[in-house]
N, C-alpha and C positions, 0 to 999 in steps of 0.2 A: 455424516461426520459431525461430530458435537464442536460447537464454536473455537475451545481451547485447541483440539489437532489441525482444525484449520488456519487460525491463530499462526501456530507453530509450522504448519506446512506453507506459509506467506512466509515465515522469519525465515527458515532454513534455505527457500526459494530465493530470496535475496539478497541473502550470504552464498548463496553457492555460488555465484554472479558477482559478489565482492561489494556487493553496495554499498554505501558509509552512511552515516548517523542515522542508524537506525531507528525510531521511533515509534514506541505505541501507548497507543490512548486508549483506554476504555473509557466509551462514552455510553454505556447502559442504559444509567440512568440520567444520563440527560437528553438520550432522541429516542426513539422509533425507529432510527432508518438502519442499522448496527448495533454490532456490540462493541467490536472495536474499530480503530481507523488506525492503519497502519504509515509511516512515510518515510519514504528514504532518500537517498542521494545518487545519484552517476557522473560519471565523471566526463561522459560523453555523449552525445546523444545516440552514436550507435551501441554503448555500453545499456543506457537507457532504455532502448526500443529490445536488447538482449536480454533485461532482465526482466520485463512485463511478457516477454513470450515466454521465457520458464516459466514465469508464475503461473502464467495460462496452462502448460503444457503440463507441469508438475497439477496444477489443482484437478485437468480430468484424468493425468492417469490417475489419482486418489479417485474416481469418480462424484467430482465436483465441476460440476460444468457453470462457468464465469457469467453471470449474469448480465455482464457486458464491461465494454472495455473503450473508453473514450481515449483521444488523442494519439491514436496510431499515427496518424498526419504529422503530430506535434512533433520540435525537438526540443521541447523544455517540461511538457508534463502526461505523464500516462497515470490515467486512473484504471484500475481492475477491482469491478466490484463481485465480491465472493458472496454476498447476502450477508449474513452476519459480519463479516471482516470486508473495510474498504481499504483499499491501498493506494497510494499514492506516492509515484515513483517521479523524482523533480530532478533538474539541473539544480544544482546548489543556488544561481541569483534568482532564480524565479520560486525556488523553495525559501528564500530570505526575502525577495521582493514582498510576497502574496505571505508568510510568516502564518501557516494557518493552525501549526502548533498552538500560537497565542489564545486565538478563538477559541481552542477546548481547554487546555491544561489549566489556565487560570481557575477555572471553574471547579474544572476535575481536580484539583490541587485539594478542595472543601472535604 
């Protein structure tokens, strides 16, 4: 799957789930490690841990198998990393605490 329909197979996986402030970053050309980094919001931590197992579950029925997937334990941050697309699914104060939009946007803003 080319990077844009998986892209879009994270955004639609996230909204199907209802997540809030969506966000994406293309960071191309600023790393190696993606193309883009994706981050959103739940409202709960069982909403939270709901919407990183869609993403999981929606990315291999596409036949995308999740290169792995930190903080299942957590209830304030899951990352799912797609290879090209990383995602990052936060409780709202620990997605304000840790602000890691800051880190790329500024940059990516050039």
């Amino acid at each position: 799957m080319n990077t844009e329909k998986l892209k879009q197979l994270a955004i639609d996986a996230l909204e199907d789930l209802k997540a809030t402030d969506i966000t994406v970053i293309k960071i191309t050309e600023l790393t190696s490690i993606a193309d883009y980094m994706i981050i959103a919001s739940a409202r709960s931590s069982r909403q939270l841990h709901a919407i990183a197992d869609h993403l999981v579950q929606q990315a291999k029925k596409a036949g995308e198998q999740p290169r792995g997937v930190e903080g299942k334990t957590s209830t304030n941050w899951v990352l799912v990393d797609l290879g090209d697309v990383i995602v990052h699914m936060m409780m709202p104060d620990t997605r304000e605490f840790y602000a890691i939009e800051k880190l790329w946007m500024p940059i990516n803003a050039n």
